[in-house]
ZAKE-820294 format. One record per residue: residue in three letters; x, y, z of N, C-alpha, C in turn. Coordinates in nm, 3 decimals. Example, Ala and Ser with C-alpha at 12.3 -4.5 7.8 and 13.67 -1.06 7.14 Angstrom:
{resn:ALA&n_c1:1.319&n_c2:-0.569&n_c3:0.780&ca_c1:1.230&ca_c2:-0.450&ca_c3:0.780&c_c1:1.320&c_c2:-0.330&c_c3:0.780}
{resn:SER&n_c1:1.285&n_c2:-0.225&n_c3:0.708&ca_c1:1.367&ca_c2:-0.106&ca_c3:0.714&c_c1:1.290&c_c2:0.003&c_c3:0.787}
***
This chain:
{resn:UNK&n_c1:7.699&n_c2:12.371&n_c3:9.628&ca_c1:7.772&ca_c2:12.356&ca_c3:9.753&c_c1:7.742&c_c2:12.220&c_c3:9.813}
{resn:UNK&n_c1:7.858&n_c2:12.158&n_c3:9.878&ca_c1:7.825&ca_c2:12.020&ca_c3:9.911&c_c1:7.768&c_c2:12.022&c_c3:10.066}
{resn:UNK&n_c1:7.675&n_c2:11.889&n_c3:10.106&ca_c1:7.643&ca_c2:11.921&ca_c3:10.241&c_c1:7.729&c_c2:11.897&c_c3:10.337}
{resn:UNK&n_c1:7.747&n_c2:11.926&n_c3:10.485&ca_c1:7.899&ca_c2:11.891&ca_c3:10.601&c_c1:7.762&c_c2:11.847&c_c3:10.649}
{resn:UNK&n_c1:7.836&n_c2:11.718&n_c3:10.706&ca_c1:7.813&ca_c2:11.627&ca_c3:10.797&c_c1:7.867&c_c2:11.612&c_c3:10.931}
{resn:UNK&n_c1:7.819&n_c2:11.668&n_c3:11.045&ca_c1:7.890&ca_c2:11.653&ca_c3:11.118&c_c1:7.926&c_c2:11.502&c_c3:11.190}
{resn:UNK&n_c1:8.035&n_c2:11.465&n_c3:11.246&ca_c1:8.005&ca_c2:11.289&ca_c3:11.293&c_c1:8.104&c_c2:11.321&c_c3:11.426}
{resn:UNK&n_c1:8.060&n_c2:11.249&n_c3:11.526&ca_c1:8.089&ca_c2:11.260&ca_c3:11.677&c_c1:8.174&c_c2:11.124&c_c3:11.703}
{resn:UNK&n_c1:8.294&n_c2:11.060&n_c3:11.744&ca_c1:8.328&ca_c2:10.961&ca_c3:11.779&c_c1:8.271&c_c2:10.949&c_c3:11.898}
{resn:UNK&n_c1:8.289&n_c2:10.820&n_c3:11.933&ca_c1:8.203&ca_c2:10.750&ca_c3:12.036&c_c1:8.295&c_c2:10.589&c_c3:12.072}
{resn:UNK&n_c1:8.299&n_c2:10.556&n_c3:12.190&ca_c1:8.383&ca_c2:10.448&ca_c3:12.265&c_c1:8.290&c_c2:10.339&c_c3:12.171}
{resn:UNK&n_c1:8.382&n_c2:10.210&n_c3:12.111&ca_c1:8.321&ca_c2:10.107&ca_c3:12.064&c_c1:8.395&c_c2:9.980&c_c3:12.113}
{resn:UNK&n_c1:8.358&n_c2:9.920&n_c3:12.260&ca_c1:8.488&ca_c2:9.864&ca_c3:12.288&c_c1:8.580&c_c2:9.902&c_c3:12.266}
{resn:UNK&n_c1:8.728&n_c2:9.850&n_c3:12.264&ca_c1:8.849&ca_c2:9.933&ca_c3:12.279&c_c1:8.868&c_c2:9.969&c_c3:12.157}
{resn:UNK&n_c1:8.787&n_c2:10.001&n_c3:12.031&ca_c1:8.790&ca_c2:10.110&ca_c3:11.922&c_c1:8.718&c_c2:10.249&c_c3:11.941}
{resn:UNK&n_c1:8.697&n_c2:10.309&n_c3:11.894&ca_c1:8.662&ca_c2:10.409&ca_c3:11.861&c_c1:8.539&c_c2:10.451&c_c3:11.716}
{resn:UNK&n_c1:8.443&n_c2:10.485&n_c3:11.717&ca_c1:8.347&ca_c2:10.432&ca_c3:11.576&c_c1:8.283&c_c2:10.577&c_c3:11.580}
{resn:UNK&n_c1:8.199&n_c2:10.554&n_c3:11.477&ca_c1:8.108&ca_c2:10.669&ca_c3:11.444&c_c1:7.970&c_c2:10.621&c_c3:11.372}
{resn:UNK&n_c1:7.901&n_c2:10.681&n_c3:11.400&ca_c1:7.703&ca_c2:10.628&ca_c3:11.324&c_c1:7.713&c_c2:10.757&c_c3:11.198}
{resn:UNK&n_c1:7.661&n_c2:10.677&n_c3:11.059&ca_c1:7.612&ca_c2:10.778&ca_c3:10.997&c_c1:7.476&c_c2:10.764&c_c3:10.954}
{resn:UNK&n_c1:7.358&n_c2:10.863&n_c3:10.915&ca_c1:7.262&ca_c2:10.926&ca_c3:10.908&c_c1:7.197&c_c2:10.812&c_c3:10.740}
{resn:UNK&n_c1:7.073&n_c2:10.778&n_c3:10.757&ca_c1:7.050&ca_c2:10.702&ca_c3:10.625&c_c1:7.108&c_c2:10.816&c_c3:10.530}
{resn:UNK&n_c1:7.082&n_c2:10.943&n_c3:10.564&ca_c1:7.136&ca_c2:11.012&ca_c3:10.412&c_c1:7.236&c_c2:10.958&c_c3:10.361}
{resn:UNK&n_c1:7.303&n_c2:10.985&n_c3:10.472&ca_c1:7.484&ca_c2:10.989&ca_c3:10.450&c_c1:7.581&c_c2:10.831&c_c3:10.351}
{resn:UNK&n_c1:7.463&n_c2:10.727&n_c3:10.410&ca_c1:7.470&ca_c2:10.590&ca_c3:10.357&c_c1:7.407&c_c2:10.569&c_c3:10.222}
{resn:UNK&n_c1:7.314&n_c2:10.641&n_c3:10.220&ca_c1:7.253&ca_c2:10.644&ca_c3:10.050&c_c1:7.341&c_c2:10.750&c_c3:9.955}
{resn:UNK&n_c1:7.419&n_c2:10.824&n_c3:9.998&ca_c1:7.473&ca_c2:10.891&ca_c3:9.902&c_c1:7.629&c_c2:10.861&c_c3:9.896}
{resn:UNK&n_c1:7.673&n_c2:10.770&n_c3:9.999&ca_c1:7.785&ca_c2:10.653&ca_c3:9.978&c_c1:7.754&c_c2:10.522&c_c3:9.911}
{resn:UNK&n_c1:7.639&n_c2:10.515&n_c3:9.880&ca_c1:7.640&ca_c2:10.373&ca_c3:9.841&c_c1:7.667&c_c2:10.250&c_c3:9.907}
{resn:UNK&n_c1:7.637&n_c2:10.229&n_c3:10.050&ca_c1:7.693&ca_c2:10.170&ca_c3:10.144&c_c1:7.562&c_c2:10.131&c_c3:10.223}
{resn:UNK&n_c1:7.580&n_c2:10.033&n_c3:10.332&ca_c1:7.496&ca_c2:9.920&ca_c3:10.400&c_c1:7.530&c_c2:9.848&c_c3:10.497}
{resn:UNK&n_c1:7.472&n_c2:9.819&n_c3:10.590&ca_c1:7.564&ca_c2:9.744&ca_c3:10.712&c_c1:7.598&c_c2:9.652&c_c3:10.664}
{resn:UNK&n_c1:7.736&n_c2:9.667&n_c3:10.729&ca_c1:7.880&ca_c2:9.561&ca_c3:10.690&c_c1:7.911&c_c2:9.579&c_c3:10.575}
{resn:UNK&n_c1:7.930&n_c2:9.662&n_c3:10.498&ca_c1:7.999&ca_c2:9.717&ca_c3:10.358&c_c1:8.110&c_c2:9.812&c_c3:10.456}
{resn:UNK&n_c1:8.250&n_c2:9.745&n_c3:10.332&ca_c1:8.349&ca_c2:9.787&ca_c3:10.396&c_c1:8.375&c_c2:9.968&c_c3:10.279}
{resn:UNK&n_c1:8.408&n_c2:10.075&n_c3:10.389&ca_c1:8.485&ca_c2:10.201&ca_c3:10.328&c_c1:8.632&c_c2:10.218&c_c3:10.360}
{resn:UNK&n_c1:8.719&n_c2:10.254&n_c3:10.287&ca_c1:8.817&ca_c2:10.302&ca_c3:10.239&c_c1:8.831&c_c2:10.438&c_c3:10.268}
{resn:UNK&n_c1:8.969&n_c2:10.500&n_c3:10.377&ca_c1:8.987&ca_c2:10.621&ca_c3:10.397&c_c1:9.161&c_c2:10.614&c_c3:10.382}
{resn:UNK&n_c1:9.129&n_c2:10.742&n_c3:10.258&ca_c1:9.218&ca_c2:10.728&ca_c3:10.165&c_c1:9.295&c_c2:10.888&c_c3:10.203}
{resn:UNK&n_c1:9.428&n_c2:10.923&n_c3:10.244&ca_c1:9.496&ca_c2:11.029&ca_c3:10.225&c_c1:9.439&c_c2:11.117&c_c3:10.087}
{resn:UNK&n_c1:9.441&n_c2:11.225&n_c3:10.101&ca_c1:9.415&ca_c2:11.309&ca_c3:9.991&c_c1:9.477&c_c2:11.444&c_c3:9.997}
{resn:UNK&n_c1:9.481&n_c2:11.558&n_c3:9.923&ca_c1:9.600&ca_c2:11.662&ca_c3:9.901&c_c1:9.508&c_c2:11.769&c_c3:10.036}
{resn:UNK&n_c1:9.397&n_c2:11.785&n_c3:10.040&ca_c1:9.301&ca_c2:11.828&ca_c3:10.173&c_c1:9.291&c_c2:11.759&c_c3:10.229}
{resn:UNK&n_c1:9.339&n_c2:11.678&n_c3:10.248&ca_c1:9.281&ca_c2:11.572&ca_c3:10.426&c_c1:9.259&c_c2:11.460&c_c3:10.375}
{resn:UNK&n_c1:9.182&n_c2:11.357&n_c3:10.378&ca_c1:9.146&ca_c2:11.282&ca_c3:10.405&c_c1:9.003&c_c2:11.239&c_c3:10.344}
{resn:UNK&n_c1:8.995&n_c2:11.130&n_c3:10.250&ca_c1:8.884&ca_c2:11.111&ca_c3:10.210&c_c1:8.809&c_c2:10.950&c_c3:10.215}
{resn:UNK&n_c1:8.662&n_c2:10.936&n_c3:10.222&ca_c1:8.610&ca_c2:10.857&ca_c3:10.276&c_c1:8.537&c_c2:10.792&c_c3:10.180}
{resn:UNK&n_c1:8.562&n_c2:10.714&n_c3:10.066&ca_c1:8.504&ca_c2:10.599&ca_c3:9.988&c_c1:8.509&c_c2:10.443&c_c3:10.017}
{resn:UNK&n_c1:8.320&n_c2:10.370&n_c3:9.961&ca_c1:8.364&ca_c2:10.231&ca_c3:9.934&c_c1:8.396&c_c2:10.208&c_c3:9.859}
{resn:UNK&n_c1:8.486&n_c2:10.242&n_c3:9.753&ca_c1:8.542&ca_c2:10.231&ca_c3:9.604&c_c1:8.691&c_c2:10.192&c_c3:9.681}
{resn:UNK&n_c1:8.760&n_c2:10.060&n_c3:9.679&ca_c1:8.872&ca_c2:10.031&ca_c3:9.686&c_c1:8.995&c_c2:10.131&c_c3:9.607}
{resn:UNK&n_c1:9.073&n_c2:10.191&n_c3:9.608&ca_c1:9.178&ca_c2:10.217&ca_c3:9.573&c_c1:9.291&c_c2:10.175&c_c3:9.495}
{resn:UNK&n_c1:9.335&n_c2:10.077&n_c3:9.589&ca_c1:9.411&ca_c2:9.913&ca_c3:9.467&c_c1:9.384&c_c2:9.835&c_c3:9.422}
{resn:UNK&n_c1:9.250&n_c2:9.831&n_c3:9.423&ca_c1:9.129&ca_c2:9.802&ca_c3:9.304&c_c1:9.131&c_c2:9.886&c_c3:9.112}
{resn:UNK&n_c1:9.132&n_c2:9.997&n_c3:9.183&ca_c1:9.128&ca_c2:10.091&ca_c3:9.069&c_c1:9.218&c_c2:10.078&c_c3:8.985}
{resn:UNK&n_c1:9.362&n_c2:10.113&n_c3:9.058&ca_c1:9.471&ca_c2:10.091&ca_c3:9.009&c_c1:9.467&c_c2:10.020&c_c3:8.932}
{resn:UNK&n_c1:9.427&n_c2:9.874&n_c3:8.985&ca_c1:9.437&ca_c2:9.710&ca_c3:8.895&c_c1:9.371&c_c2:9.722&c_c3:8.757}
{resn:UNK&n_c1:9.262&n_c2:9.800&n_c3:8.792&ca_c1:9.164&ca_c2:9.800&ca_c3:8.702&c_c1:9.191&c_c2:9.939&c_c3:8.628}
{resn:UNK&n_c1:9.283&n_c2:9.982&n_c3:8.594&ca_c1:9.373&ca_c2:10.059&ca_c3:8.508&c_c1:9.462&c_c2:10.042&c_c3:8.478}
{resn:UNK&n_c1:9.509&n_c2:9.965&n_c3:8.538&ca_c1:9.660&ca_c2:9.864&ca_c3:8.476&c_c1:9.567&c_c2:9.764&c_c3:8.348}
{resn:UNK&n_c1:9.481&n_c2:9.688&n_c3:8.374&ca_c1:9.394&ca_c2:9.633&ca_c3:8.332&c_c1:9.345&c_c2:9.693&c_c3:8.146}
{resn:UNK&n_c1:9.334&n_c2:9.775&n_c3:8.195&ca_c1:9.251&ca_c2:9.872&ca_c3:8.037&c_c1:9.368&c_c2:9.936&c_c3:7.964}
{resn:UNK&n_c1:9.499&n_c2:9.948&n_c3:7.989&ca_c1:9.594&ca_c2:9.980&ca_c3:7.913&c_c1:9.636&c_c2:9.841&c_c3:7.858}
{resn:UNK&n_c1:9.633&n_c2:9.744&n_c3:7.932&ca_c1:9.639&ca_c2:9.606&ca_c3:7.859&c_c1:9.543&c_c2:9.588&c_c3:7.743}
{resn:UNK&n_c1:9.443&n_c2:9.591&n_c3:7.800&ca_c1:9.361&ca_c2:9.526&ca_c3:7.698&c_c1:9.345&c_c2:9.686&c_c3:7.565}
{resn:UNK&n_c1:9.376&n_c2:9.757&n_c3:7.596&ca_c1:9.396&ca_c2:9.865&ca_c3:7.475&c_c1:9.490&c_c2:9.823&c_c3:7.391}
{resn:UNK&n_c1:9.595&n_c2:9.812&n_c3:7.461&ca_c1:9.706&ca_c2:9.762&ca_c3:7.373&c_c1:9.722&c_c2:9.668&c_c3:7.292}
{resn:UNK&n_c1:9.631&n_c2:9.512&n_c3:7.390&ca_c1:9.617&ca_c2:9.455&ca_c3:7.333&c_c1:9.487&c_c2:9.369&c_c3:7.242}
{resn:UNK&n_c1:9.416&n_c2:9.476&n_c3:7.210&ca_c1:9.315&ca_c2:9.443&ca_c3:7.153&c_c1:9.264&c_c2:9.351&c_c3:7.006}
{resn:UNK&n_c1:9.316&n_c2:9.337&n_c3:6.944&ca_c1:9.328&ca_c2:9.209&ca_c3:6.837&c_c1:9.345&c_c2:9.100&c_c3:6.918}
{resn:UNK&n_c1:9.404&n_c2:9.091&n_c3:6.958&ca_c1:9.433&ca_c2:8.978&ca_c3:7.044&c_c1:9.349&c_c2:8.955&c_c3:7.127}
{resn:UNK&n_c1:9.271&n_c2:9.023&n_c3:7.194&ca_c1:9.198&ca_c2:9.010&ca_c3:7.272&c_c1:9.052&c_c2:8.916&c_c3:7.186}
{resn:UNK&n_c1:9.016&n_c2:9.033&n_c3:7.082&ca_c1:8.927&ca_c2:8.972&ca_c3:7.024&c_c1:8.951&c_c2:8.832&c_c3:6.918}
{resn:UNK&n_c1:9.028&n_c2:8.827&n_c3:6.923&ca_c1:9.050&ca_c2:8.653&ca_c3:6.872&c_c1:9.032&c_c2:8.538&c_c3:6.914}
{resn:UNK&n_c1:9.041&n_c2:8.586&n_c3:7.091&ca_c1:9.080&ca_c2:8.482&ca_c3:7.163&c_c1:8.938&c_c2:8.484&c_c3:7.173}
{resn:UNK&n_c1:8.837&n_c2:8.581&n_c3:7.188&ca_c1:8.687&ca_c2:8.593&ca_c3:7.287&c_c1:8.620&c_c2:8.512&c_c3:7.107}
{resn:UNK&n_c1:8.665&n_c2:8.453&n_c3:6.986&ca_c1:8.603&ca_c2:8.426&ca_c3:6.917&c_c1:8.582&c_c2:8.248&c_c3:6.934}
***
């Protein structure tokens, strides 16, 4: 079972912010001023520093180089 976190908004100048718990930052992988990503999901809403259209790229990326693999290694000779 995963742990719930509860998180309280709070006035941040004319934003709105939230504090999370060292846990919560060690098991994101995250650090002051590391940017997260809140990404729509089929339940709500989800909260990674793993870019998104990053990924993508970087799966567009690996069907290339699958495809084109001879080629690839010719050129890296």
């Amino acid at each position: 079972m995963s742990a719930v976190l509860k998180l309280k908004l709070t006035q941040v100048g004319n934003s709105v912010g939230t504090t999370f718990t060292k846990e919560a930052l060690a098991r994101l992988k995250v650090d002051k001023g590391d940017t997260l990503f809140l990404t729509e999901s089929p339940d709500g809403y989800r909260l990674t520093p793993y870019d998104p259209e990053f990924e993508g790229q970087m799966d567009a990326a690996r069907r290339i180089m699958r495809k084109r693999r001879n080629a690839l290694r010719e050129l890296a000779k």
